[in-house]
Structure formats: C-alpha cells, structure tokens
GUDOZA-493266 format. One record per residue (C-alpha): residue number from 1; residue in three letters; chain; y, x, z. Coordinates in steps of 0.05 Angstrom, whole numbers. Example, Ala and Ser with C-alpha at 12.3 -4.5 7.8 and 13.67 -1.06 7.14 Angstrom:
GUDOZA-493266
   i  aa ch  north   east     up
   1 ala  A    -90    246    156
   2 ser  A    -21    273    143
//
This chain:
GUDOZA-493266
   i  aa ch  north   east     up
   1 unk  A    -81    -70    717
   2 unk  A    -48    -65    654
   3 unk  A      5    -23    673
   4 unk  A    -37     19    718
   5 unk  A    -79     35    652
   6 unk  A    -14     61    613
   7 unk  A     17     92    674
   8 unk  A    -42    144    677
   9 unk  A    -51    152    606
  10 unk  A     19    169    601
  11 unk  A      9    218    653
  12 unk  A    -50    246    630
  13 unk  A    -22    267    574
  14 unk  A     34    301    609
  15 unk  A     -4    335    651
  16 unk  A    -45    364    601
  17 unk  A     15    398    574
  18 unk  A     34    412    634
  19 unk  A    -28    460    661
  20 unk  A    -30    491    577
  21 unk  A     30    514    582
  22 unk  A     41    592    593
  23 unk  A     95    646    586
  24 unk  A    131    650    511
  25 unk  A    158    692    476
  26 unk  A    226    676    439
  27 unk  A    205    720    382
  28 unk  A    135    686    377
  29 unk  A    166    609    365
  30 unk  A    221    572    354
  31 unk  A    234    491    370
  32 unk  A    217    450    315
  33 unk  A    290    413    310
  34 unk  A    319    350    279
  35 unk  A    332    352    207
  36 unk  A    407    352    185
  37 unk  A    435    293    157
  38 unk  A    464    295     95
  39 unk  A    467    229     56
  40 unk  A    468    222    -14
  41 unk  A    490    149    -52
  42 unk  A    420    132    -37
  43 unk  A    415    143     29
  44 unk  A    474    108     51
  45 unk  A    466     46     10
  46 unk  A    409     14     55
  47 unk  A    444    -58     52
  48 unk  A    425    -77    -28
  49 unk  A    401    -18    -61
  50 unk  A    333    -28    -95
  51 unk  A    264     20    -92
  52 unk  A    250     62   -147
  53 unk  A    170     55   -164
  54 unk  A    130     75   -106
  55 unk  A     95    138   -108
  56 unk  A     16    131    -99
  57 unk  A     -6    112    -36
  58 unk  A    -72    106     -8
  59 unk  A    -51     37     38
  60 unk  A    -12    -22     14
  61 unk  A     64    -13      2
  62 unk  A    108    -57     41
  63 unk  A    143   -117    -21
  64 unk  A    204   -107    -11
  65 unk  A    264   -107    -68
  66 unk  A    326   -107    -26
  67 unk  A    321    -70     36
  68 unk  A    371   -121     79
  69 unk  A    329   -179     50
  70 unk  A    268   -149     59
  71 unk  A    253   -112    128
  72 unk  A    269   -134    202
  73 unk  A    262    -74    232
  74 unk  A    258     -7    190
  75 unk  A    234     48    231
  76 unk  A    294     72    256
  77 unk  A    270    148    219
  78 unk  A    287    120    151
  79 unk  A    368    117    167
  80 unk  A    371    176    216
  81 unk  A    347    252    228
  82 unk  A    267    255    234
  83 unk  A    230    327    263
  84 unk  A    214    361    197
  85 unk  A    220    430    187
  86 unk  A    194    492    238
  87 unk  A    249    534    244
  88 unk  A    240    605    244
  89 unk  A    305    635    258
  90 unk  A    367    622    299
  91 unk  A    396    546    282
  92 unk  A    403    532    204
  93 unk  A    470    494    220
  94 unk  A    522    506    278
  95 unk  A    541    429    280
  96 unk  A    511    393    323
  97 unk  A    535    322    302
  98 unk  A    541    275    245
  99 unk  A    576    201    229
 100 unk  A    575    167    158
 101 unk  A    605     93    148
 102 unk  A    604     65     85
 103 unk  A    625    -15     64
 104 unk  A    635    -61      8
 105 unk  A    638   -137    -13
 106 unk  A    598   -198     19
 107 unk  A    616   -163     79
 108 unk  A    562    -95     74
 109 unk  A    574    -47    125
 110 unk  A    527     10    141
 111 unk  A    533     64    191
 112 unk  A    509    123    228
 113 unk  A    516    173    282
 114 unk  A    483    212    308
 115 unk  A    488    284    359
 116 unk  A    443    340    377
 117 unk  A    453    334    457
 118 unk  A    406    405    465
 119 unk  A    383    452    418
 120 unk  A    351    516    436
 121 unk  A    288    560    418
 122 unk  A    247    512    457
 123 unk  A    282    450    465
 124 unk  A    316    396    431
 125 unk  A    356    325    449
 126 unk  A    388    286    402
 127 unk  A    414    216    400
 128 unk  A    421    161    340
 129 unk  A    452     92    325
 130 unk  A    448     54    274
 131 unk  A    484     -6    245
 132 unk  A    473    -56    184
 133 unk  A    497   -110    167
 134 unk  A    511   -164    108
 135 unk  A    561   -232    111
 136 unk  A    564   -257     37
 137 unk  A    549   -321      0
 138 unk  A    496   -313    -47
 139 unk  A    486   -364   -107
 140 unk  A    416   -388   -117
 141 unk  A    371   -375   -182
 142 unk  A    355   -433   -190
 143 unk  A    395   -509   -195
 144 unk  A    409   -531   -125
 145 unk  A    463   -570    -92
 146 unk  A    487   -534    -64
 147 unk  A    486   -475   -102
 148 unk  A    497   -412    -54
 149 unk  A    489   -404     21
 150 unk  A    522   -349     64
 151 unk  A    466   -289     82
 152 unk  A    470   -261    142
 153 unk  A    439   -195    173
 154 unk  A    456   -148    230
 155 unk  A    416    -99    258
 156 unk  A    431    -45    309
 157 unk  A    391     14    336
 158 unk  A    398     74    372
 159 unk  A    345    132    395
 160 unk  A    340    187    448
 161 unk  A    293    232    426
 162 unk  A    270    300    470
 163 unk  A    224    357    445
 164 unk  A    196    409    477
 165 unk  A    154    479    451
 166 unk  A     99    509    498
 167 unk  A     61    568    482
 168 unk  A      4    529    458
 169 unk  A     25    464    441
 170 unk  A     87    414    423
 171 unk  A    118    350    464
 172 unk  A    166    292    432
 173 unk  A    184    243    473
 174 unk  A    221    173    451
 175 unk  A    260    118    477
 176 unk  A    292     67    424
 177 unk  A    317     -4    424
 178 unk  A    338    -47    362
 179 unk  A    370   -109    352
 180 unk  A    369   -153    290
 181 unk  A    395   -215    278
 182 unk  A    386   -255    213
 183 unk  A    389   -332    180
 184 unk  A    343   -363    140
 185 unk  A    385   -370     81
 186 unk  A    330   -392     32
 187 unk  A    345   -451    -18
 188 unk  A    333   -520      0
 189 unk  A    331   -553    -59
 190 unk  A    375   -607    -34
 191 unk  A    339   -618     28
 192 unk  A    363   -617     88
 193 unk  A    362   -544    123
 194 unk  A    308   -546    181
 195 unk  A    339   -479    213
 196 unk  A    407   -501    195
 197 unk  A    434   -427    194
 198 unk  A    415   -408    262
 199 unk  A    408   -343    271
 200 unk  A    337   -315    288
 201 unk  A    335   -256    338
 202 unk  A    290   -208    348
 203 unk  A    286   -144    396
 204 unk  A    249    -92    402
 205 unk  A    239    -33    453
 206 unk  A    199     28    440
 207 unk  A    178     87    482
 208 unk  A    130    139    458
 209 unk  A     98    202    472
 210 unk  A     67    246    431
 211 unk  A     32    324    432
 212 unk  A      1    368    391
 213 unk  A    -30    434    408
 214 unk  A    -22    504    363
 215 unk  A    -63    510    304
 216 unk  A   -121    558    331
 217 unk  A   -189    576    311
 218 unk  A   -218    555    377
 219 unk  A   -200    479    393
 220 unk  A   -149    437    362
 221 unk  A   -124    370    397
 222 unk  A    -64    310    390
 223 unk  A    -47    264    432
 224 unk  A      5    201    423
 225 unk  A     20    141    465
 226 unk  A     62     85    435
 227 unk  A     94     23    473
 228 unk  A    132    -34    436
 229 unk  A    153    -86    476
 230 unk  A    189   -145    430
 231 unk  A    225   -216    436
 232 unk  A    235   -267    384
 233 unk  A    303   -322    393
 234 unk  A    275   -383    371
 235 unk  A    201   -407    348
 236 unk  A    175   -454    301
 237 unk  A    242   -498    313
 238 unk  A    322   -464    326
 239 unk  A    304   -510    399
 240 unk  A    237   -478    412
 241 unk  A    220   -426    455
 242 unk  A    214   -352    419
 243 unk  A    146   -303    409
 244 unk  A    143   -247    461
 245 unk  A     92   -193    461
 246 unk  A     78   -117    473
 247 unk  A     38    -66    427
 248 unk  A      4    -10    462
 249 unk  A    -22     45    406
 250 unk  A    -61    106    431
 251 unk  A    -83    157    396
 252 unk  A   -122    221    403
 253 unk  A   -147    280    358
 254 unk  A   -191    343    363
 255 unk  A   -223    385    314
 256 unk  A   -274    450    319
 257 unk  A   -257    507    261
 258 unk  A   -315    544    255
 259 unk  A   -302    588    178
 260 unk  A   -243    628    157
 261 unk  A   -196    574    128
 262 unk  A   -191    494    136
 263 unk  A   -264    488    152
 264 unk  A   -265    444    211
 265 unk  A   -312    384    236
 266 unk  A   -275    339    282
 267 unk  A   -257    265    308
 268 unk  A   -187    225    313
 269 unk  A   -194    154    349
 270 unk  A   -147    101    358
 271 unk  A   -127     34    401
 272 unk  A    -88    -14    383
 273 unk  A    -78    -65    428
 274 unk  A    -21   -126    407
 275 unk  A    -13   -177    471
 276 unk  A     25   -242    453
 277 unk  A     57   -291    501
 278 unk  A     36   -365    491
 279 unk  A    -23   -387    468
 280 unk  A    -25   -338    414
 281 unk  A    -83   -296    398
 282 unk  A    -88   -230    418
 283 unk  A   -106   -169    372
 284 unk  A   -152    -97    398
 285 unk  A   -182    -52    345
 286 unk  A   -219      5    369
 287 unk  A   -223     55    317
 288 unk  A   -261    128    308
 289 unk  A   -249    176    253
 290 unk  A   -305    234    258
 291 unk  A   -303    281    187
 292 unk  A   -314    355    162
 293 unk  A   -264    391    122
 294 unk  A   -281    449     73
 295 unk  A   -230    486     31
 296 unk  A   -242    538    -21
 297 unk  A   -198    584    -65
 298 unk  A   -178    518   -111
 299 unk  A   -205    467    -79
 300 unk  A   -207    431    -11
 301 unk  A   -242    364     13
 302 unk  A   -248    319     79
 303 unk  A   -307    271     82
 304 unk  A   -305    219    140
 305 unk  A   -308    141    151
 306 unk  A   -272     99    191
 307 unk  A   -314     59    247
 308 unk  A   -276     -3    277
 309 unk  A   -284    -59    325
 310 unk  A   -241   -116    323
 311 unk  A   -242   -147    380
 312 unk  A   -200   -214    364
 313 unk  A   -227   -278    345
 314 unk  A   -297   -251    359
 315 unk  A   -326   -178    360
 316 unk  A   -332   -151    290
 317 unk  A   -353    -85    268
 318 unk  A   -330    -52    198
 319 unk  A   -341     10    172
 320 unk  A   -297     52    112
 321 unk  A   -292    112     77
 322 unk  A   -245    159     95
 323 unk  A   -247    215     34
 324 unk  A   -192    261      2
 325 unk  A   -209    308    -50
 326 unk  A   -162    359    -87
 327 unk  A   -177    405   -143
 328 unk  A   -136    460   -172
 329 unk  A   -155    469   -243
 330 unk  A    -93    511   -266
 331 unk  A    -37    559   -232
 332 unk  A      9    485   -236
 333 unk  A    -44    428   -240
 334 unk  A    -88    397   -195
 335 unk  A   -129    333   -188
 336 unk  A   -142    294   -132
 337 unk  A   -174    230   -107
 338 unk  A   -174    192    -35
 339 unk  A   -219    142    -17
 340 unk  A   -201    101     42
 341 unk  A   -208     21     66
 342 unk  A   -212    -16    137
 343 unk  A   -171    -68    185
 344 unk  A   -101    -84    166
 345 unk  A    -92   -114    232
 346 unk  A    -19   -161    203
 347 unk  A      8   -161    270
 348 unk  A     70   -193    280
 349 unk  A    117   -136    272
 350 unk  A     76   -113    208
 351 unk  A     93   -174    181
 352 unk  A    156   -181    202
 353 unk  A    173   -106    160
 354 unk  A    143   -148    103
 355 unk  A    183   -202    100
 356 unk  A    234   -225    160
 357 unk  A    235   -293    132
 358 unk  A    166   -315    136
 359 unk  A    153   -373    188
 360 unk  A    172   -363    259
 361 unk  A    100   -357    280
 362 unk  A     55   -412    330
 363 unk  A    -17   -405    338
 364 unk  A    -22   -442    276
 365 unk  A     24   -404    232
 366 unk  A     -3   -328    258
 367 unk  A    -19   -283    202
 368 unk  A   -103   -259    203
 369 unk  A   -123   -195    198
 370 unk  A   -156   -165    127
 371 unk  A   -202   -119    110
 372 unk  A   -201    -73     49
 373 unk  A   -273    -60     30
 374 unk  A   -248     -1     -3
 375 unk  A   -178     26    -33
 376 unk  A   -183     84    -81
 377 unk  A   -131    133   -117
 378 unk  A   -144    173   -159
 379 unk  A    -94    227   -206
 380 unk  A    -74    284   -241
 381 unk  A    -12    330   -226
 382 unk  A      8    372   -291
 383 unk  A     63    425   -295
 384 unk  A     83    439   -224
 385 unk  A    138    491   -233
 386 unk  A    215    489   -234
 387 unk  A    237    445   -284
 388 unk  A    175    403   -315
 389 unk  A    122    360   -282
 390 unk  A     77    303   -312
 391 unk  A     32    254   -266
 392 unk  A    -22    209   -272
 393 unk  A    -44    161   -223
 394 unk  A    -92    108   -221
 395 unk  A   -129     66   -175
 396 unk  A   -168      9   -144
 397 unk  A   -161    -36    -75
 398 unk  A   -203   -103    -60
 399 unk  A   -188   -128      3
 400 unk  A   -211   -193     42
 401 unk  A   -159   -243     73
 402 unk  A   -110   -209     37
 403 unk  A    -46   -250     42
 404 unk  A      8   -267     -7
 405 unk  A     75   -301     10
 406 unk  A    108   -364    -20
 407 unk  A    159   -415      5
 408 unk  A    135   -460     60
 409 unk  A    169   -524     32
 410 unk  A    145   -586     46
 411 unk  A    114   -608    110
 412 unk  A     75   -666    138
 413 unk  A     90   -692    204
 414 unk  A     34   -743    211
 415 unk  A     85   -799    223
 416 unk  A     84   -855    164
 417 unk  A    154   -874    180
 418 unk  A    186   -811    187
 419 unk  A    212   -767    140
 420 unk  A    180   -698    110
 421 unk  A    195   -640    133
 422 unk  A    226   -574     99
 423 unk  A    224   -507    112
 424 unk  A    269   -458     79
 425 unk  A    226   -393    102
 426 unk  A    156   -369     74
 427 unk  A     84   -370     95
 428 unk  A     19   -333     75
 429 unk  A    -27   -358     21
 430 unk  A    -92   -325     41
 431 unk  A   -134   -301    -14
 432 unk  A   -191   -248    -34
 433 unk  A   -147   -192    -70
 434 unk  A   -174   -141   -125
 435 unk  A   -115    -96   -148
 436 unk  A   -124    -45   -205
 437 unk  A    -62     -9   -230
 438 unk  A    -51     50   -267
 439 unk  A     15     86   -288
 440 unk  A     48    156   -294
 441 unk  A    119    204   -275
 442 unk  A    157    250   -313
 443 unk  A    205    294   -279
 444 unk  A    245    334   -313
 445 unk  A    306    389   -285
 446 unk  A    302    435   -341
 447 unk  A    375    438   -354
 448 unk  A    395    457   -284
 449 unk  A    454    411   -270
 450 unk  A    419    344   -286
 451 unk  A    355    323   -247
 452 unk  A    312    265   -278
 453 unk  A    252    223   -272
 454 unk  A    218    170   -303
 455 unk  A    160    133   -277
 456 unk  A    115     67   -300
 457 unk  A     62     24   -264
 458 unk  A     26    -23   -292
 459 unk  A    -21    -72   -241
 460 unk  A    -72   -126   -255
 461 unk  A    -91   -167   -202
 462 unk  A   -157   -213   -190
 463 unk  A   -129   -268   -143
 464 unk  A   -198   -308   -115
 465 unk  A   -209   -369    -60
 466 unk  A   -144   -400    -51
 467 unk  A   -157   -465    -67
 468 unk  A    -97   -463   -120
 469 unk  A   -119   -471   -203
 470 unk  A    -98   -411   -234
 471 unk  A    -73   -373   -176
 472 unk  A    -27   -315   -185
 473 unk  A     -7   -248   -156
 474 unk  A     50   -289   -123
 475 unk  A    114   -244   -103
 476 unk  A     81   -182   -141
 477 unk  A     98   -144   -196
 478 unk  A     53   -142   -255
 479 unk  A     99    -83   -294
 480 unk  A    150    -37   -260
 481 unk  A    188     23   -288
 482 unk  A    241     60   -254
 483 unk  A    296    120   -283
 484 unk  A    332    154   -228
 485 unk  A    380    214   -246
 486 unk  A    425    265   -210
 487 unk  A    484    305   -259
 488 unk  A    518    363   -220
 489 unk  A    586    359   -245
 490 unk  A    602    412   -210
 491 unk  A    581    454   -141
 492 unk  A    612    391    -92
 493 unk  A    607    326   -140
 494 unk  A    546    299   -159
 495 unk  A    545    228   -204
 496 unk  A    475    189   -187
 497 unk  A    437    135   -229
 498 unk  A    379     87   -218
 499 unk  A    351     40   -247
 500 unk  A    296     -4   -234
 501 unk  A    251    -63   -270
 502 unk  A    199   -115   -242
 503 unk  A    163   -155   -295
 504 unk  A    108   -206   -296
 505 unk  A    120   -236   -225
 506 unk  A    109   -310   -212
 507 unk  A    106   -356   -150
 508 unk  A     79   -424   -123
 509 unk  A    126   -477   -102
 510 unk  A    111   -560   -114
 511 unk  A     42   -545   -128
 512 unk  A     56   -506   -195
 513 unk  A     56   -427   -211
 514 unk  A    130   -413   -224
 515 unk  A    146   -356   -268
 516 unk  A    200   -315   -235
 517 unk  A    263   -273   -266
 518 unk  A    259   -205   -282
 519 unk  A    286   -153   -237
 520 unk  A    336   -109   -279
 521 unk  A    375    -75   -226
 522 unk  A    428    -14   -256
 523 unk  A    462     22   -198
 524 unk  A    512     85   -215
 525 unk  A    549    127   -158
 526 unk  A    586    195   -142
 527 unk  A    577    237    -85
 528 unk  A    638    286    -70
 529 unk  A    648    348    -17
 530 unk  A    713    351      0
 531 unk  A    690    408     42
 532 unk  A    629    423     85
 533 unk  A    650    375    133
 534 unk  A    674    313    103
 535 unk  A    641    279     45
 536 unk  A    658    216      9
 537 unk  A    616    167    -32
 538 unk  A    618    105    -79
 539 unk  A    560     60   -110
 540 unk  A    563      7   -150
 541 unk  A    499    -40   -157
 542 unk  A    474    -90   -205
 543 unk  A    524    -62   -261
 544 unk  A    483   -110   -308
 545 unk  A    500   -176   -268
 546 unk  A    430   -198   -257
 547 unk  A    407   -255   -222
 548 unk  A    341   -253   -192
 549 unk  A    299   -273   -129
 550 unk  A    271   -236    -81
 551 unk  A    225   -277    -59
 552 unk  A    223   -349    -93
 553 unk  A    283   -387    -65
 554 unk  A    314   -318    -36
 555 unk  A    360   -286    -87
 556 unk  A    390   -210    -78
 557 unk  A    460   -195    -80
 558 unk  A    501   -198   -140
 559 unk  A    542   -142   -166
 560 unk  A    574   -101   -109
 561 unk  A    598    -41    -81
 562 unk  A    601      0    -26
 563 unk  A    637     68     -8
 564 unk  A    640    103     45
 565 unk  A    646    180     82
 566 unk  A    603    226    124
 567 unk  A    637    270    177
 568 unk  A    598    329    217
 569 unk  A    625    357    271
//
C-alpha cells in the first residue's frame, strides 16, 4: 500500500508538468544549469578543516568542529555543483567537466569529479562522485593507555541529476547513493574497546523529485517528493543486526498574489514520514504553513505559523510562529528579525549529520523528538557596499527535549558477577534548553587585493531537568571568534587564512562536569592557476599544534597538510 501511495504521488507530480507544459520560446528562457566548480583551499579541505563562526540562522546549527569527525553523511551539494544561478545567455563556460584530488598525512584524501552529460536551453544532466577519506593515528587529550588510536573514515557518493524548463514551470530530478564507513575511535580510558575498531557502515539511497512553476501574478505552486532508503552494519553490538529504515518527505506549495509586488497569501505543507525496521518507533509529522506576505518600497514582511501533528508516541498537536521581517532604513542598512519554532523531529539520519559516533541506536537508545517553543533572530546589517560592512546579530531559542551529547561510558549489565560495560561512542543527555547569544561581523575588502572578515559570538545557555548538579551546555561553545582572509598576490595566486576559536566548552564524564580545551585552530594555504584549466593547491592546518577534542574523548587531527589539483576539461 505503501508503495502504491508513492508510486502515484510520484506520478502526479509528473503529470502535472506534464499537461502545463506548452510551446517555448528559446529567447523567452534559458535552463537553470549546474554551477561551475571551482575550489578554493577551503573547499577542498573537507577532511580536517574547521568552521568559521556560523552566520545567523533561524534553526539550530549542526556541532560539528572537524567535518570528517563530525558528519556521516554531508549532503552530497556541499562537495559538488548545486543548481544556482538562471542563466540568461548562451553557457557561461564551454567545459563541461571537472576533477580535483587533493591528499596529505594520516592518510587524507579528498576527491571529486564531476561532468555535465547535457546542457542545453532547456535541459541539463550532470553526474558527481565523491570520495573522503582519513587513516591516521590520533593521540588522545587526555592520559590514556594507550594513548592514540588509528581514525578511520571513508565515504563515497555519486549523483545523477536531470533538469528540465517548461514554459511555465521547472523539473529536477535525483538519484544518489553514498557509502560511509567509519570506527569508533573514541578513548577508552584503559578499558577494554566494546566496538573493538570495527567499522560501522552506513548506506544511503536517495531519489527525489522536485517542481516549481513560473513566478506569475495568477497562481504560484511547488511540488517535491523525497525518498531515502538507508542501512546501518552493525547495531548496539559489532555482532548485532544493523538499523534499516526509509524517509518519505513530501512537500507542496501555492500562493495567490493579489497587489503589485510580493503581496501574496498562501500555504506550504509538509510530510515527513521516517519508517524503521525492528521494533523501533516510527516518526510522521504533518505540517501546514498558511501566511500573507506584504512588501513596500523599504520594507517587506511574512506573517504565518507553523501547525503540526506528530503522530509518534501519541498524537500531539504544536503550533509556532513562522515570521520574517526586514527593514531598510538607509541606501546600505537594513534590519531584520525572524521568528520561527516547532518539531525537530531527531530522526536517525539528523542525528547521525550531528555526530556519527553517537550510539548505534535500539529502541532504547533512539533519539526523541524536541520542540522549540520559539527561536528568534534578530539584527542589523550596516554598510552594504563594496568594501565595508558591519553586522549585528542577536537572538533567543528555548526548546523542550533538547538533547546534548556526552560519552556513553560506563554501563550496567544487571549481572553481579560480570563485568561493566564500556562504550567508546556518545549518547544524548536530554534536557530543557534556553540559548541566548549575541555577537557581530566585520568585513572589510577595501584595499582590493586582500578580502577580510572578523566575526564574534558570544552564547549563554540555561541547561534545566537533567537530573545532573550543575549541568552544563555540554559539547557547546560558550565564546567563538573566527578571522578568515584572502590576499590576491596576483591575478592566478591567491594565499588564504583562517582562523578559528571555541572557548568556554565543558562535558560530563564519571559523573563530574569536565572543562574541555580550547579550540585554537590556525590554517594558511595558496591557491595557484597555472592556467584556466589546471589549478593547484596546498593547506596546512593546526599551524599552532593544538590539541583539542571534538567531542570529549574524540580529539581532531594534529598538524597536517594536504595539497592537491583541479583539472576541467
């Protein structure tokens, strides 16, 4: 029944396209294509290279330091070509294909390639791999025998990707598949390792559709249909049997204009429906979006709420604002607030881009669902022209069931005469979460050949019902500060910096907060066209020789590089 239910959606959708669609014109529009990849230092350092300070965000940032210790599966968008910009004359670049490959110590390797298969006025194919992967022995922060473990991580992806332009609206269609492969190479603390270096698995296969009609100032609609099926290698123990599951995620859109401008009344709803093998419980939220929008001369606004029913664990019904606000108050400043909330649903794959090491999940181990009551941010953008700009940002997030991650350690078995357990991974400590934070950016490219920023954040957090004394923000920041910088040496050879600094972070372990190392992480690299085909790039990270966890018990690299080229063809 199941199937029979996506089948027809699937083809609904199609078919809507399908009878839309009417004689174009090649003058009138042009394919929206795949964006041309051209990695900097940053880009292709995806193995150890560390976050600069987020930008403001209306939902809750992924924690993650070190991208290979800190994701599963990153959407496979962040390494490779995404559909970005409309193209309105014949194709910006005559190649149609791209590989980079870059490598370094403890065995980093990270690669690309990618080709555009089609590409015409009204469509476009392309195809993507992806491959990352780590080997090295990293020493632990803390005094352990022993004192380093091999960390291992492998992931490979690849994409087919097809879009198509109709007169009055726009098709993508997807089909990926990743791979990842990874060991729990947390410290012990002399105990014995439970997963014993046994690489965890995990697969995942993806198809979606998606559509969305021209802009018009009749009736506006979007449609998208997204299927994840996924498989885990082992569960709780390296012997036990793996979680299996499958996402379905629809998702539909239409809006009425009815004034000159964006000044439209409409609704967006959403399903999302997780179904785990076992005895696991399953996860549907139901969600509807209705709002207005009004826009002026300097200002615009879109009031809504969110209305959703979980339907897991019991029916429950929630309801959330759903408000942005922007005011222009000079030629190059404007101020703006969104106010948003609702079901975090902390699905397994959600968590899993948390944090790959957390607990292979059982029914007893899942992670719940939260709610944010409400999640607000709020700022000021100053001086936005070529050359200066100055932000403020501020906000506030309280959120129910909130979770926050610490090492699982010791476990009971409920046998007197047998030994106590370890686990070298992490679990969620739940906890009622109230997160205030306020900081601010300066970016500054004045003098034309060097390009620099500076930004500060500064969070307090209220940490409430977790039955722990005292309880901390564990695994977050308090106090983070990021430089990054770009110096044009000349037209082909660009030197990069970055630096980044986490203060104020703690974690439980042995029943006692544990204050945790600083994060000072000082990465410098070049980027060099040796013509507009071939490029070559170095990076070296953690100049200053830092050592610092992760997450408690999960250190980063230590200083390493990694160099590399990019070819298109």
């Amino acid at each position: 029944m199941m199937k029979k239910t996506i089948y027809s959606i699937a083809l609904l959708l199609v078919s809507t396209g399908v009878f839309a669609q009417q004689q174009d014109s090649l003058l009138r529009r042009q394919m929206e294509l795949q964006r041309e990849f051209n990695p900097t230092l940053q880009d292709a350092n995806k193995i150890n290279s560390l976050p600069a300070v987020p930008q403001p965000a209306i939902k809750k940032a992924n924690t993650g330091y070190s991208s290979w210790a800190g994701r599963t599966t990153p959407p496979l968008e962040i390494a490779v070509p995404n559909p970005a910009d409309i193209m309105t004359a014949i194709p910006y670049n005559t190649k149609r294909g791209y590989v980079s490959l870059g490598a370094g110590n403890y065995a980093n390797i990270d690669g690309v390639l990618g080709y555009r298969l089609v590409e015409n006025e009204k469509n476009s194919l392309t195809v993507n791999f992806l491959h990352s992967s780590t080997g090295g022995d990293i020493s632990y922060v803390q005094e352990s025998e022993p004192a380093d473990n091999k960390a291992f991580f492998m992931e490979n992806a690849g994409q087919l990707r097809y879009g198509h332009l109709l007169s009055t609206f726009k098709l993508d269609l997807k089909a990926a598949y990743s791979h990842t492969a990874f060991n729990y190479y947390g410290n012990t603390f002399g105990n014995d390792r439970h997963y014993d270096n046994e690489n965890q698995t995990l697969g995942v296969f993806n198809l979606g559709l998606g559509m969305e009609s021209d802009r018009s100032d009749r009736v506006n609609y979007s449609g998208s249909f997204d299927y994840r099926n996924f498989a885990t290698g082992y569960g709780l123990t390296p012997t036990s049997d793996g979680l299996k599951g499958n996402y379905i995620d629809l998702g539909i859109g239409i809006d009425k204009p009815y004034q000159e401008g964006d000044t439209r009344v409409g609704v967006d709803g959403k399903f999302l429906g997780v179904f785990y093998s076992g005895e696991f419980d399953n996860l549907s939220i139901l969600s509807a979006n209705p709002f207005v929008a009004f826009s002026g001369l300097s200002w615009k606004a879109r009031l809504g709420a969110d209305l959703q029913f979980q339907m897991s664990g019991g029916t429950k019904f929630r309801v959330a604002p759903n408000v942005e606000l922007d005011l222009k108050v000079a030629d190059h400043s404007s101020l703006y607030a969104n106010i948003k909330g609702g079901i975090d649903d902390n699905s397994f794959l959600d968590v899993m881009s948390e944090v790959r090491y957390v607990t292979p999940m059982t029914p007893m181990t899942q992670v719940r669902s939260s709610f944010s009551i409400v999640d607000l941010e709020a700022g000021a953008r100053i001086g936005e022209v070529s050359g200066f700009r100055f932000d403020l940002f501020g906000g506030f997030r309280k959120t129910d069931d909130d979770h926050l991650w610490i090492m699982d350690g010791w476990i009971y078995n409920g046998a007197a005469d047998m030994p106590v357990l370890f686990r070298e991974s992490l679990k969620p400590l739940y906890t009622n979460l109230a997160h205030t934070h306020v900081g601010g950016m300066i970016r500054s490219n004045i003098w034309s050949p060097l390009d620099l920023s500076v930004r500060v954040k500064k969070s307090i957090y209220t940490v409430e019902e977790t039955g722990i004394t005292d309880a901390k923000a564990y695994g977050k920041p308090g106090f983070e500060a990021g430089i990054q910088a770009t110096y044009a040496v000349m037209s082909n050879l660009e030197l990069l910096l970055n630096y980044y600094f986490a203060g104020d972070r703690w974690s439980y372990f042995n029943d006692d907060n544990v204050k945790m190392d600083n994060i000072n992480d000082l990465n410098l690299g070049a980027h060099y066209n040796i013509n507009e085909s071939f490029s070559i790039q170095l990076k070296a990270n953690n100049l200053l020789l830092q050592k610092y966890d992760i997450w408690y018990g999960y250190p980063a690299q230590g200083f390493n590089v990694m160099g590399g080229f990019t070819f298109k063809f």
